[in-house]
py3Dmol code that shows the C-alpha trace and the ligand (Angstrom):
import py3Dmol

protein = """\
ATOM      1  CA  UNK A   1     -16.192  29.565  -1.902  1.00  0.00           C
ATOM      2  CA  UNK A   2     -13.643  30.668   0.505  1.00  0.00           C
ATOM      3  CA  UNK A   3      -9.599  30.498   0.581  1.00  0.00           C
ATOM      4  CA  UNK A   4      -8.579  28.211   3.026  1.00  0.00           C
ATOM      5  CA  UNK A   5      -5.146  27.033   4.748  1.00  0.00           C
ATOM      6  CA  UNK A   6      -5.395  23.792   5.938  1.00  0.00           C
ATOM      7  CA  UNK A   7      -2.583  21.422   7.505  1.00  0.00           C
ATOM      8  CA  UNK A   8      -3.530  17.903   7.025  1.00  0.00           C
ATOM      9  CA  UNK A   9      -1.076  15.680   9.578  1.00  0.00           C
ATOM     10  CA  UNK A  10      -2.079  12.552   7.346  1.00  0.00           C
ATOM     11  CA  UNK A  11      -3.439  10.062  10.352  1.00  0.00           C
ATOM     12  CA  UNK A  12      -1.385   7.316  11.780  1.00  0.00           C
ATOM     13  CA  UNK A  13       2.464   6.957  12.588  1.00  0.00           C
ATOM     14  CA  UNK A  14       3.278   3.443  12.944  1.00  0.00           C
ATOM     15  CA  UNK A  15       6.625   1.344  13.936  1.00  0.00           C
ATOM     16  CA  UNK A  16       0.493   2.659   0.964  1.00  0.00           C
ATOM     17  CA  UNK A  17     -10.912   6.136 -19.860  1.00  0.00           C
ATOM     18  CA  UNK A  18     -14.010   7.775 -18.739  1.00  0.00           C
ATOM     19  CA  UNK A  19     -16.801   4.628 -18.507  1.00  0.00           C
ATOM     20  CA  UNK A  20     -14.408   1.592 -19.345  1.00  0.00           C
ATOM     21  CA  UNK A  21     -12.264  -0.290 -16.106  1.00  0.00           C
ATOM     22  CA  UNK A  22      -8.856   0.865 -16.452  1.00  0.00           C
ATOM     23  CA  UNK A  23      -6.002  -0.112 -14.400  1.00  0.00           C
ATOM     24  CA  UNK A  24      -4.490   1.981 -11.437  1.00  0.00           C
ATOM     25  CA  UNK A  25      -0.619   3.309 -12.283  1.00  0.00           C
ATOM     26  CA  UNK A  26       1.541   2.905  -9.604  1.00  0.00           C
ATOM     27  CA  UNK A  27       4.559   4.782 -10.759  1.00  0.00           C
ATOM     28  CA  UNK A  28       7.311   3.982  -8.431  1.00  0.00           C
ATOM     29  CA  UNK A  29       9.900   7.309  -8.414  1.00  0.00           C
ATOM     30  CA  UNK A  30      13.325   6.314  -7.234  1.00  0.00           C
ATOM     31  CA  UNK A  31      14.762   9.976  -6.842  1.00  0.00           C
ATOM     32  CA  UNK A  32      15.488   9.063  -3.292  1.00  0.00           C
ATOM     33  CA  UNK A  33      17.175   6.040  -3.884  1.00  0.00           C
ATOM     34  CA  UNK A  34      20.323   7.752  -3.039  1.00  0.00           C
ATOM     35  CA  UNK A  35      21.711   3.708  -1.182  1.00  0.00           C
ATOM     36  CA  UNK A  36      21.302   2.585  -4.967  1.00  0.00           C
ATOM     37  CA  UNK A  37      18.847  -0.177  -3.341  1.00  0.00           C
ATOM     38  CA  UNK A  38      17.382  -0.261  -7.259  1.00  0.00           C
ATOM     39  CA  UNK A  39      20.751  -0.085  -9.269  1.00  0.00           C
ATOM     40  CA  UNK A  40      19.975  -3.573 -10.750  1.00  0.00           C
ATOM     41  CA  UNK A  41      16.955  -2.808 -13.262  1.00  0.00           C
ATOM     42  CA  UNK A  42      15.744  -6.488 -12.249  1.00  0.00           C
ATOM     43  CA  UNK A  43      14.559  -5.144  -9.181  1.00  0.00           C
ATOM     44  CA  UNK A  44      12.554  -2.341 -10.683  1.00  0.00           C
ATOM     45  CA  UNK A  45      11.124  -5.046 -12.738  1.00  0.00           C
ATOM     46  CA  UNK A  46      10.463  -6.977  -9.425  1.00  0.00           C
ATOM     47  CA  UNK A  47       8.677  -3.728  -8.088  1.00  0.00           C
ATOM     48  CA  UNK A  48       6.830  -2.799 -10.802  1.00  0.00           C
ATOM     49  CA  UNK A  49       4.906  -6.551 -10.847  1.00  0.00           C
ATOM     50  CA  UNK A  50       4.232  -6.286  -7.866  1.00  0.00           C
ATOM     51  CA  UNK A  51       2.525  -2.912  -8.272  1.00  0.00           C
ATOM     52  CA  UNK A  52       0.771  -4.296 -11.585  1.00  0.00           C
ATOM     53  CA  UNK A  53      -0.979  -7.011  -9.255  1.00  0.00           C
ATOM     54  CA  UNK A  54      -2.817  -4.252  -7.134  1.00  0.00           C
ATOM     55  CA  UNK A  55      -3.001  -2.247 -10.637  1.00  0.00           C
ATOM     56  CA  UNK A  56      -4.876  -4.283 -12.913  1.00  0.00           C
ATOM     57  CA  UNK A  57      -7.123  -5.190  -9.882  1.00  0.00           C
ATOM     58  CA  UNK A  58      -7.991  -1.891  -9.198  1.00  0.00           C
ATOM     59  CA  UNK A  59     -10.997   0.050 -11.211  1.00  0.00           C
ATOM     60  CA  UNK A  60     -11.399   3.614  -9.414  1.00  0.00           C
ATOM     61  CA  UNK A  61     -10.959   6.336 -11.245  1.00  0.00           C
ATOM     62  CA  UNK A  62      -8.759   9.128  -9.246  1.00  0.00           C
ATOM     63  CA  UNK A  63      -9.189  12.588 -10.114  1.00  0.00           C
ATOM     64  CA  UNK A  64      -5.784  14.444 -10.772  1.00  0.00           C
ATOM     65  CA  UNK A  65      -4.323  16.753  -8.433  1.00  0.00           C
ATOM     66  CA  UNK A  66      -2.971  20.079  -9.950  1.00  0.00           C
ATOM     67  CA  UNK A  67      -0.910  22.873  -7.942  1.00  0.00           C
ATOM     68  CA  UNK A  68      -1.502  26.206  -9.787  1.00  0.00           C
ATOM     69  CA  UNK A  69      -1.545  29.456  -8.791  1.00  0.00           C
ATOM     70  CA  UNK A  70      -3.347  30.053  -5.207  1.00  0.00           C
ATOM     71  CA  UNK A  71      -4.407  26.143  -5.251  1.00  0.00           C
ATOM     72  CA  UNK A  72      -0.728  25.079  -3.921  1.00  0.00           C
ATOM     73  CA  UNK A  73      -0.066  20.685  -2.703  1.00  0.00           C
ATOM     74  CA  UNK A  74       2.223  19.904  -0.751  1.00  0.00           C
ATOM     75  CA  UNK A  75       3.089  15.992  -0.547  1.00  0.00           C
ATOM     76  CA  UNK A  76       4.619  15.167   2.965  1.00  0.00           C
ATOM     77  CA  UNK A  77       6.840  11.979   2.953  1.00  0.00           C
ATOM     78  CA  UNK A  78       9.225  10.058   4.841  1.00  0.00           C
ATOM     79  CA  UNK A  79      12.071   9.872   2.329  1.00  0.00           C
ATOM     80  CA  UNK A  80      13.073   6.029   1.713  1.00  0.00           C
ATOM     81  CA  UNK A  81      17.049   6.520   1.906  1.00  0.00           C
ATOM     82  CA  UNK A  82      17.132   8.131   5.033  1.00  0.00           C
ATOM     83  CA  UNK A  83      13.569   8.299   6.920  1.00  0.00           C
ATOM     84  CA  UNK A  84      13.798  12.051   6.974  1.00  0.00           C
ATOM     85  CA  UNK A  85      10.506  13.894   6.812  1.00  0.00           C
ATOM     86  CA  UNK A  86      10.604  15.730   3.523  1.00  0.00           C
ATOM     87  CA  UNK A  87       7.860  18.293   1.438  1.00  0.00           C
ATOM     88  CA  UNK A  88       7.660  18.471  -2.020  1.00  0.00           C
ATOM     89  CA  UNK A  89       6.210  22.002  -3.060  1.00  0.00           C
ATOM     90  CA  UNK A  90       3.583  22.405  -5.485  1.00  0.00           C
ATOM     91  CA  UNK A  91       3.499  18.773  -5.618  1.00  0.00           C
ATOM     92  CA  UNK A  92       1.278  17.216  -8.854  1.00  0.00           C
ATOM     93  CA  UNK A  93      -0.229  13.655  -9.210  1.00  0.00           C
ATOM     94  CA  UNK A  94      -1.664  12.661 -12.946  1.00  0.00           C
ATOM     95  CA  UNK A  95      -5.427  11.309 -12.476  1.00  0.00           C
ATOM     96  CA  UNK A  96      -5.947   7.219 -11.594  1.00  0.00           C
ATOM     97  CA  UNK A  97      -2.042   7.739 -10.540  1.00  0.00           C
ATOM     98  CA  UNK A  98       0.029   6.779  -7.160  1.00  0.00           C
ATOM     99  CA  UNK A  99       2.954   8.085  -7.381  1.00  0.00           C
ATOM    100  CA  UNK A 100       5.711   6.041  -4.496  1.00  0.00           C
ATOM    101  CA  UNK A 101       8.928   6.761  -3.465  1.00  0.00           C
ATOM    102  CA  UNK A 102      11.163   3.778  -3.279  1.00  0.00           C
ATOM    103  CA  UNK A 103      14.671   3.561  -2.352  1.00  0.00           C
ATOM    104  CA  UNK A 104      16.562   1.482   0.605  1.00  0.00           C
ATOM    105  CA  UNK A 105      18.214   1.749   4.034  1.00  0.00           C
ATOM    106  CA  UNK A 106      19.532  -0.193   6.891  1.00  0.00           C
ATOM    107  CA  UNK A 107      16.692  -1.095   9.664  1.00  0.00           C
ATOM    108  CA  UNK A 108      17.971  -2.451  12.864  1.00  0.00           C
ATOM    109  CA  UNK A 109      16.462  -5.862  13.425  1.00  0.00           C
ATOM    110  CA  UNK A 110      14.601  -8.197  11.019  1.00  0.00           C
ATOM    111  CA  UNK A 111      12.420  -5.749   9.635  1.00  0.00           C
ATOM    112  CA  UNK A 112      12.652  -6.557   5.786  1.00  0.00           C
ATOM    113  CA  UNK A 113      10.818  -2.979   4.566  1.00  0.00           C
ATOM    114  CA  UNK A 114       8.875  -0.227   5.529  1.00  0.00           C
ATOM    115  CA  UNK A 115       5.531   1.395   3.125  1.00  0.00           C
ATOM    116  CA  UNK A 116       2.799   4.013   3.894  1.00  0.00           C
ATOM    117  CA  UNK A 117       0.909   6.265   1.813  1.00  0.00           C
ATOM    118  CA  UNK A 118       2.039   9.988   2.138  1.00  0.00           C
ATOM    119  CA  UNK A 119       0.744  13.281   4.373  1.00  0.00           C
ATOM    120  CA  UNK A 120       0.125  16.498   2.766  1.00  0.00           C
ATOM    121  CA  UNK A 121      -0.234  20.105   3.414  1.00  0.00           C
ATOM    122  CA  UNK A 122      -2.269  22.445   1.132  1.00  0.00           C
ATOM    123  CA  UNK A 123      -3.519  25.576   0.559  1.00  0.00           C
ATOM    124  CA  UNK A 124      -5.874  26.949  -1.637  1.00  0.00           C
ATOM    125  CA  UNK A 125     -10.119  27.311  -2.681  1.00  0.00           C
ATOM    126  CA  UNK A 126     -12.627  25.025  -0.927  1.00  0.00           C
ATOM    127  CA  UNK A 127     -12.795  22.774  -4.117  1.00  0.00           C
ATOM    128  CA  UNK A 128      -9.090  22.272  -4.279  1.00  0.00           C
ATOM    129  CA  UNK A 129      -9.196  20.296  -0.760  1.00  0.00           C
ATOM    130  CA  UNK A 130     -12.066  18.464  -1.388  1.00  0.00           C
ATOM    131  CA  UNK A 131     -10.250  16.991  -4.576  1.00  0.00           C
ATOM    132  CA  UNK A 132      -6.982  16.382  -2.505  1.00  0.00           C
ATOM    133  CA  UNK A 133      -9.008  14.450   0.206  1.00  0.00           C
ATOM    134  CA  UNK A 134     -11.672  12.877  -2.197  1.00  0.00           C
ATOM    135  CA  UNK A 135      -9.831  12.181  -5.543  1.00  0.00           C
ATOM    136  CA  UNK A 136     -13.114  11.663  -7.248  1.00  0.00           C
ATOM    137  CA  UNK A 137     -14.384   9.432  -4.584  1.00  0.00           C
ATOM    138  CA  UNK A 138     -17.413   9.399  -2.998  1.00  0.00           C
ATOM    139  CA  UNK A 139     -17.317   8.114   0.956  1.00  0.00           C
ATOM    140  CA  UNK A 140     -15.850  10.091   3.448  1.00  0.00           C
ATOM    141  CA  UNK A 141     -11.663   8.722   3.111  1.00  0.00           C
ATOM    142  CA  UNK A 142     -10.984  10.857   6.861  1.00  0.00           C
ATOM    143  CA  UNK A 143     -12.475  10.672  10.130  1.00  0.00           C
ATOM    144  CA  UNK A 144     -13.851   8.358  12.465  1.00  0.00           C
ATOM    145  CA  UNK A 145     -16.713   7.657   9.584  1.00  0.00           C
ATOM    146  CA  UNK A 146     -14.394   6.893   6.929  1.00  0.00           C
ATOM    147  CA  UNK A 147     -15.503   4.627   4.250  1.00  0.00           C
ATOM    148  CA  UNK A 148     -13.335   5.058   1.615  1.00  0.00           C
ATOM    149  CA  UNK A 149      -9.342   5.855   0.646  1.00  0.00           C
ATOM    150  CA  UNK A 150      -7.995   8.269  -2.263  1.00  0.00           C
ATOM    151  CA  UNK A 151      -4.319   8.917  -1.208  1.00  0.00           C
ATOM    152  CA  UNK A 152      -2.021  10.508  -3.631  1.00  0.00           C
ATOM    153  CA  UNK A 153       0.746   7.992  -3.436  1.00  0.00           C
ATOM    154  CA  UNK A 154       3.333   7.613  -0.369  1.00  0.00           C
ATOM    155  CA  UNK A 155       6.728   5.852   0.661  1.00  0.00           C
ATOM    156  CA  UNK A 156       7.959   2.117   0.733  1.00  0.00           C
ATOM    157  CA  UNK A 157      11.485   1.383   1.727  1.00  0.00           C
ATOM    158  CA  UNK A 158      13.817  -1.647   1.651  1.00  0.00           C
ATOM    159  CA  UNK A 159      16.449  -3.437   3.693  1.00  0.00           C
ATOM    160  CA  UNK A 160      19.296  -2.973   2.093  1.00  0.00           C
ATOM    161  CA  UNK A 161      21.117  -5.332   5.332  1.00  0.00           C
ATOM    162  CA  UNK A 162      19.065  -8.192   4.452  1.00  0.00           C
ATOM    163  CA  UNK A 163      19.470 -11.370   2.541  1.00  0.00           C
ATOM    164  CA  UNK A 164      16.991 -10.709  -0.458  1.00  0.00           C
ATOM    165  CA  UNK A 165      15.603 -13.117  -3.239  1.00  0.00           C
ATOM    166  CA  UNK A 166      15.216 -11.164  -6.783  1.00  0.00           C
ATOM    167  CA  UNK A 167      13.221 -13.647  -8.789  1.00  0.00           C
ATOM    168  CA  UNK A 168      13.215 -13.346 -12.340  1.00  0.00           C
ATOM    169  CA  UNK A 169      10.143 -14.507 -13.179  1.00  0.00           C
ATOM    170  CA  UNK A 170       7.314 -13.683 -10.419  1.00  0.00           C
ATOM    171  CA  UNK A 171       5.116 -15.976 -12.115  1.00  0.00           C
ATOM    172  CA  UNK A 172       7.044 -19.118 -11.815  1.00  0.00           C
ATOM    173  CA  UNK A 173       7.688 -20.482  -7.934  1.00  0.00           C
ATOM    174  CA  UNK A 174      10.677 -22.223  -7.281  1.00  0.00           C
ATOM    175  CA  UNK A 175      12.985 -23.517  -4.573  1.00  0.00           C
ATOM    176  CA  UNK A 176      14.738 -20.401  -2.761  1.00  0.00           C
ATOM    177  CA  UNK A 177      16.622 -19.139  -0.378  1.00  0.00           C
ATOM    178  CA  UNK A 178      16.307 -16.116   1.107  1.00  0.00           C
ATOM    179  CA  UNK A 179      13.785 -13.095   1.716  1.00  0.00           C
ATOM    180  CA  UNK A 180      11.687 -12.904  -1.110  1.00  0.00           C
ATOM    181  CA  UNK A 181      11.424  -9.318  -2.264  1.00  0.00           C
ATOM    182  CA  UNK A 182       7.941 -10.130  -4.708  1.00  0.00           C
ATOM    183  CA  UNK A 183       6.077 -11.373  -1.280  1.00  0.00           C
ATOM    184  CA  UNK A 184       7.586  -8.162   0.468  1.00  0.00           C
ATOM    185  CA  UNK A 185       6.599  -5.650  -2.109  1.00  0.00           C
ATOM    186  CA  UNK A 186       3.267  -6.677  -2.348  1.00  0.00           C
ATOM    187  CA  UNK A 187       2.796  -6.290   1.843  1.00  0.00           C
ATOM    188  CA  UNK A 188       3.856  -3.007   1.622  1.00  0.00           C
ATOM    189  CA  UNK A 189       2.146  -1.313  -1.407  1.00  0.00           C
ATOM    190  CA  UNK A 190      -0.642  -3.146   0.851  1.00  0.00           C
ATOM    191  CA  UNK A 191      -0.395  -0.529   3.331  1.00  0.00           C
ATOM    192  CA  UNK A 192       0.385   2.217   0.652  1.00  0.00           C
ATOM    193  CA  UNK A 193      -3.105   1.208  -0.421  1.00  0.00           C
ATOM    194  CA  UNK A 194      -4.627   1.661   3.421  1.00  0.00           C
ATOM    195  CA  UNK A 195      -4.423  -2.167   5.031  1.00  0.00           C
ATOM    196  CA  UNK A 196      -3.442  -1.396   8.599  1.00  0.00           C
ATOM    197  CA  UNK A 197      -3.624   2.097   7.705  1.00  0.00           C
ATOM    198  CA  UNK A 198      -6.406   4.124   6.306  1.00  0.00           C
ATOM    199  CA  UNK A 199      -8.959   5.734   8.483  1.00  0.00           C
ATOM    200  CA  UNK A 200     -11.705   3.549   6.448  1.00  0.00           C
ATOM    201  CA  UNK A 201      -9.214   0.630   7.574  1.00  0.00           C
ATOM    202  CA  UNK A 202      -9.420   1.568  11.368  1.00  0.00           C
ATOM    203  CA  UNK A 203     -13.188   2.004  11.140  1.00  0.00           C
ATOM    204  CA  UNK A 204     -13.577  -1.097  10.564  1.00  0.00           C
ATOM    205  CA  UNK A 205     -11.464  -2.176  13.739  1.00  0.00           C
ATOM    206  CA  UNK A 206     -13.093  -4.149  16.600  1.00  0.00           C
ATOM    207  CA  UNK A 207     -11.322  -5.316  19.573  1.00  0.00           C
ATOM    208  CA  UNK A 208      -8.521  -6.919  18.439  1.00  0.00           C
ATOM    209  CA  UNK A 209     -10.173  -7.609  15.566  1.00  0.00           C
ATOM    210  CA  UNK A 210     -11.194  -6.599  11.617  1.00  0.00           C
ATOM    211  CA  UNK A 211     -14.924  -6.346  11.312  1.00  0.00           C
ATOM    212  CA  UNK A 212     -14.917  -5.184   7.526  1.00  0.00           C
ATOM    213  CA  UNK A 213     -17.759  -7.423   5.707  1.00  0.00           C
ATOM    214  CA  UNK A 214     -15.815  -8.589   2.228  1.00  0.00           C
ATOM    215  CA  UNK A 215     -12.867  -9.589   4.841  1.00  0.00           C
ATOM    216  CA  UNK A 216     -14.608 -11.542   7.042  1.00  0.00           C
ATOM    217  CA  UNK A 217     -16.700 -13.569   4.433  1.00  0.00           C
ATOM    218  CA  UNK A 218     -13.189 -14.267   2.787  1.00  0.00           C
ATOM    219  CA  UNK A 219     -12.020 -15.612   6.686  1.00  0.00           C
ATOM    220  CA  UNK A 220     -14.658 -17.544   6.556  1.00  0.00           C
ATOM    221  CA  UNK A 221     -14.125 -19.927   3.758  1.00  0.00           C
ATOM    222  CA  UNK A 222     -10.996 -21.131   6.303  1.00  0.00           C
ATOM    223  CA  UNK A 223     -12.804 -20.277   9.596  1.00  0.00           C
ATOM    224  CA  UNK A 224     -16.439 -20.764   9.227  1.00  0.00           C
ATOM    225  CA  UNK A 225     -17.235 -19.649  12.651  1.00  0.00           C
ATOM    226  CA  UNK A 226     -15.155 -16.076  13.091  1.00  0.00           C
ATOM    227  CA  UNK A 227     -17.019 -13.666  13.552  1.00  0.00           C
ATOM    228  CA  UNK A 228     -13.938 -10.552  12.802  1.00  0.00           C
ATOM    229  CA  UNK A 229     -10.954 -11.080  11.544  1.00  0.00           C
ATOM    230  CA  UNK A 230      -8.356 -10.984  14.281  1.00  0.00           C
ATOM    231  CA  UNK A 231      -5.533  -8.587  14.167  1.00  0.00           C
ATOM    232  CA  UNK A 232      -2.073  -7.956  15.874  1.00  0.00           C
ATOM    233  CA  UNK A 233      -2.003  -5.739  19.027  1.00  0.00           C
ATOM    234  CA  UNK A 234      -0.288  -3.000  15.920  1.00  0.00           C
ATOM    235  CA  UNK A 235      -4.023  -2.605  14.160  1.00  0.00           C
ATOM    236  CA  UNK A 236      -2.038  -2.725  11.216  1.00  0.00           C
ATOM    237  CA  UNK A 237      -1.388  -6.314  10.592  1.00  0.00           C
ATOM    238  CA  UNK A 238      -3.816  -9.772  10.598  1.00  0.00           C
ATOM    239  CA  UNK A 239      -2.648 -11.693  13.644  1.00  0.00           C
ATOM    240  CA  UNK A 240       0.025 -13.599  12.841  1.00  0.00           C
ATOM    241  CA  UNK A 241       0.044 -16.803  10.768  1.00  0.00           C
ATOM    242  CA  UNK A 242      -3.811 -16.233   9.904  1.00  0.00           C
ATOM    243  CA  UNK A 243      -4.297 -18.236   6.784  1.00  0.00           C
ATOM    244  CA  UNK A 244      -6.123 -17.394   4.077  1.00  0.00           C
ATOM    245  CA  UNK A 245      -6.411 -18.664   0.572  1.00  0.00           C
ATOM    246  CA  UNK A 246      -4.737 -17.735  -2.624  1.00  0.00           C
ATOM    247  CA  UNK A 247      -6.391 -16.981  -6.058  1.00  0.00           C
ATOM    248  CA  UNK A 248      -5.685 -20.243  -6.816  1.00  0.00           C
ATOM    249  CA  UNK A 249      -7.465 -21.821  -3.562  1.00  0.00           C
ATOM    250  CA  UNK A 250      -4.378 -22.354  -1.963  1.00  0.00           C
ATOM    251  CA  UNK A 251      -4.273 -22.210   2.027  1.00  0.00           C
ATOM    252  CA  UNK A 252      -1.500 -19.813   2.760  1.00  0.00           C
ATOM    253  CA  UNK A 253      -0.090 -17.401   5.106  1.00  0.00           C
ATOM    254  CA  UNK A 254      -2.152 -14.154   4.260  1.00  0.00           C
ATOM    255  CA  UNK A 255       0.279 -11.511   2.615  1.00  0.00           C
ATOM    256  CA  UNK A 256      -0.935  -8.678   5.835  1.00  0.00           C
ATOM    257  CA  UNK A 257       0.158 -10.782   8.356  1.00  0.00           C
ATOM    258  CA  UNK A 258       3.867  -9.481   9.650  1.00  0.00           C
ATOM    259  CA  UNK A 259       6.280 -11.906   9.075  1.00  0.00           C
ATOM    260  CA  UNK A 260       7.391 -13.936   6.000  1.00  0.00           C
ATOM    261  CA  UNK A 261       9.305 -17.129   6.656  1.00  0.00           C
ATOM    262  CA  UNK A 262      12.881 -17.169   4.984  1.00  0.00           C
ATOM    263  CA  UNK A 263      12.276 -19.104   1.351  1.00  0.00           C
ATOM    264  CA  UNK A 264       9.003 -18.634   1.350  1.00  0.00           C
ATOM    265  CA  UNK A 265       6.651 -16.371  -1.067  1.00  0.00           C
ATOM    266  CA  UNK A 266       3.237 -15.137  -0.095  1.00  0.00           C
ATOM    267  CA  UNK A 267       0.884 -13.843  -2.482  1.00  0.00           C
ATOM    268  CA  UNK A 268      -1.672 -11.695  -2.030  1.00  0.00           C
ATOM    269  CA  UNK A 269      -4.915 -14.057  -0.423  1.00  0.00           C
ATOM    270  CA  UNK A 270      -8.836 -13.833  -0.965  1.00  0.00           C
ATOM    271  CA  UNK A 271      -8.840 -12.109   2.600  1.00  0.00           C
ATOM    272  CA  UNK A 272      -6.235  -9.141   1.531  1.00  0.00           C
ATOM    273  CA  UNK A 273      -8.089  -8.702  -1.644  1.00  0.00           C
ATOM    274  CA  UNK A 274     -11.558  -8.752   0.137  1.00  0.00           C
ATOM    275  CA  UNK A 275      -9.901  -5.986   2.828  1.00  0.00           C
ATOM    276  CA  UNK A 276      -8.998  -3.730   0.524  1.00  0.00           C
ATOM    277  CA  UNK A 277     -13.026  -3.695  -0.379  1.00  0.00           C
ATOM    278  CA  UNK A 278     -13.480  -3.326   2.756  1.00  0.00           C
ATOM    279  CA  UNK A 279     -11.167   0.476   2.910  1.00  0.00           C
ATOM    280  CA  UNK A 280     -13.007   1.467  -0.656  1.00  0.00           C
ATOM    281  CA  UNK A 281     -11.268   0.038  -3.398  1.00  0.00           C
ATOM    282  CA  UNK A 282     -13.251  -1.305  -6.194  1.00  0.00           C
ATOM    283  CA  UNK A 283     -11.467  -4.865  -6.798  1.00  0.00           C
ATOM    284  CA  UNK A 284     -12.136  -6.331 -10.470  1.00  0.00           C
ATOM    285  CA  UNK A 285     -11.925 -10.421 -10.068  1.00  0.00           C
ATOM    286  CA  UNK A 286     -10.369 -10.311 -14.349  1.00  0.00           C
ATOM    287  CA  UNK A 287      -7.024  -7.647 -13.749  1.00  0.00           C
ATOM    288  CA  UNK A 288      -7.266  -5.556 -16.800  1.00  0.00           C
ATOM    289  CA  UNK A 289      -4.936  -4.397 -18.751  1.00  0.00           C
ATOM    290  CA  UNK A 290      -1.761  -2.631 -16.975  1.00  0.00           C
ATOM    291  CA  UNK A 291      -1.364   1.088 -18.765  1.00  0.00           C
ATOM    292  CA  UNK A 292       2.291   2.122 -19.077  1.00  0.00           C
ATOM    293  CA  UNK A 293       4.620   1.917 -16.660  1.00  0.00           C
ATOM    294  CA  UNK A 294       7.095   4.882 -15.802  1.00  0.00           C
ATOM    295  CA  UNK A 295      10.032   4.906 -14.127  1.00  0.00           C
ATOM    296  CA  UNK A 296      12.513   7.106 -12.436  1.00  0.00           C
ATOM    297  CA  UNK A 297      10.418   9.463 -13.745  1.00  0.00           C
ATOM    298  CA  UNK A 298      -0.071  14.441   6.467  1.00  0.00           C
ATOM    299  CA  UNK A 299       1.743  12.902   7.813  1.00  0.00           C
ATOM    300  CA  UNK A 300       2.593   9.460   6.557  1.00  0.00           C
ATOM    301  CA  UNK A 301       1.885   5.815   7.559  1.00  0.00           C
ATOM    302  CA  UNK A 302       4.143   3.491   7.966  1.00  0.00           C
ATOM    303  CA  UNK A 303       3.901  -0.352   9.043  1.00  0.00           C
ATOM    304  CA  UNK A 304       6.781  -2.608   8.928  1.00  0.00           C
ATOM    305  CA  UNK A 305       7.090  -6.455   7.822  1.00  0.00           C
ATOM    306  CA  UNK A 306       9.361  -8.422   9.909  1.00  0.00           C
ATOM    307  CA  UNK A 307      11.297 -11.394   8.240  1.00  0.00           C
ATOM    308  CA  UNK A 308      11.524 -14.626  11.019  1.00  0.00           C
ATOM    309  CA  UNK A 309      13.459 -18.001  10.380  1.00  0.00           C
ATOM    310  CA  UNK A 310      10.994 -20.630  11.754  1.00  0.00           C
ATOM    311  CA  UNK A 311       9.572 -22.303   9.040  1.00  0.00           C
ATOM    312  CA  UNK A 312       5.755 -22.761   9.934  1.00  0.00           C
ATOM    313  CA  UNK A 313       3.709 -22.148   7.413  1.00  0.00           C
TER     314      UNK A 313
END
"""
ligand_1 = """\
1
ZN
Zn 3.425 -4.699 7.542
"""
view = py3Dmol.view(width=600, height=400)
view.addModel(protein, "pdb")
view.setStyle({"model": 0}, {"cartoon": {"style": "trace"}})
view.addModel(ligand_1, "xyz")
view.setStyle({"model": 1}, {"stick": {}})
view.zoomTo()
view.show()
């Protein structure tokens, strides 16, 4: 097996128990939180719900990745404070792990955050690479023929300009005003996880359209004749106001979509869940149980959600 040097540009730059199903840690690192977006610990709790949604939904097992000696990762990001393209040297992730930088800055305009999963560079043996790219899993995650996604974790950043709703109690809906920073979350550890993003996402895209199989049965059970799943002119987003329904049958705006009405929350729908099928997640239908939570401790995607005031829902 030979030594190899490879610089992996991630792909897209736009405006994230052995047999048993165990639950996907998304530990959310908040070193570059230097704005102090996540001072108040409620938020963190906020964040860390909304990761637990994905988590307990998600059964693939992710190998670890381990920088030692000539086998050396290097995790490319876009750091959340200040959007500066940053490397993190001999860079480890712990196996069925995601590790996310979070933090806050000012965006011009209404866009409410920003999430991605992270680049790399690497060097090292033939087996090394293969790990970083595959993380245990078995389609092809790069390429035109991309089936499946294993990233090591990425960025998500926060308006810290906007009008935000902290609820206390995710599981509870009540009256609001606001942006609600639940619905927001979820949309962008959405992309972290490869909706609008991944190569196995763009694989899937038709003209203007989503052609992955799980998402387009879920469209159907609101739009019995589509035949894709049609998306903005970004690729990264469902057109706007597609509807979809909730776990609980609900029609609502689907959570991929790129705009969340002020006061409103949107959940994750049938047709986000079936998507992320669709880029090579394994989705269980019963969450299991979340596994502990830590705190504080390529190139990189990146697809924003814009916040709007008309209230059409
Ligand atoms: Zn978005």
């Amino acid at each position: 097996m030979g030594l190899r040097h490879l610089s992996l540009a991630g792909a897209v730059l736009l405006a994230c128990s052995s047999q048993s199903a165990s639950a996907l840690i998304i530990n959310f690192d908040y070193r570059y939180d230097t704005n102090n977006f996540f001072s108040d610990p409620a938020r963190k709790n906020i964040l860390s719900e909304a990761g637990n949604f994905f988590g307990s939904r998600i059964t693939d097992n992710l190998t670890a990745i381990t920088s030692g000696g000539v086998n050396q990762f290097d995790a490319k990001i876009s750091r959340p404070d200040t959007g500066a393209l940053t490397t993190l040297n001999s860079f480890n992730v712990a196996a069925d792990t995601l590790t996310v930088f979070v933090g806050g800055r000012d965006f011009t305009g209404n866009t409410l955050g920003q999430g991605g999963y992270g680049g790399w560079n690497a060097s090292g043996y033939t087996d090394f690479f293969n790990n970083i790219q595959q993380r245990g899993q078995t389609g092809p995650t790069f390429g035109a023929g991309a089936t499946d996604f294993a990233p090591w974790g990425g960025q998500i950043s926060f308006d810290t300009s906007s009008t935000w709703y902290f609820d206390n109690n995710v599981a509870t809906t009540e009256t609001f005003s606001g942006s609600d920073f639940y619905s927001v979350a979820l949309h962008e550890i959405g992309h972290l996880l490869g909706l609008g993003t991944a190569a196995s996402w763009t694989a899937k895209e038709t003209s203007g359209g989503f052609s992955g199989a799980n998402a387009v049965a879920a469209f159907r059970a609101v739009f019995p004749s589509a035949v894709d799943v049609p998306l903005e002119a970004d690729g990264a987003h469902w057109l706007n106001e597609t509807k979809s329904l909730t776990l609980a049958g609900v029609t609502q705006e689907a959570m991929m979509d790129p705009s969340i009405t002020i006061g409103t929350r949107k959940l994750p729908t049938q047709l986000d869940l079936a998507a992320l099928k669709d880029v090579g997640w394994q989705i269980t239908p019963v969450p299991v149980p979340a596994a502990v939570w830590l705190f504080g401790s390529a190139l990189l995607t990146f697809a924003g959600v814009r916040r709007k005031k008309a209230a059409s829902v």
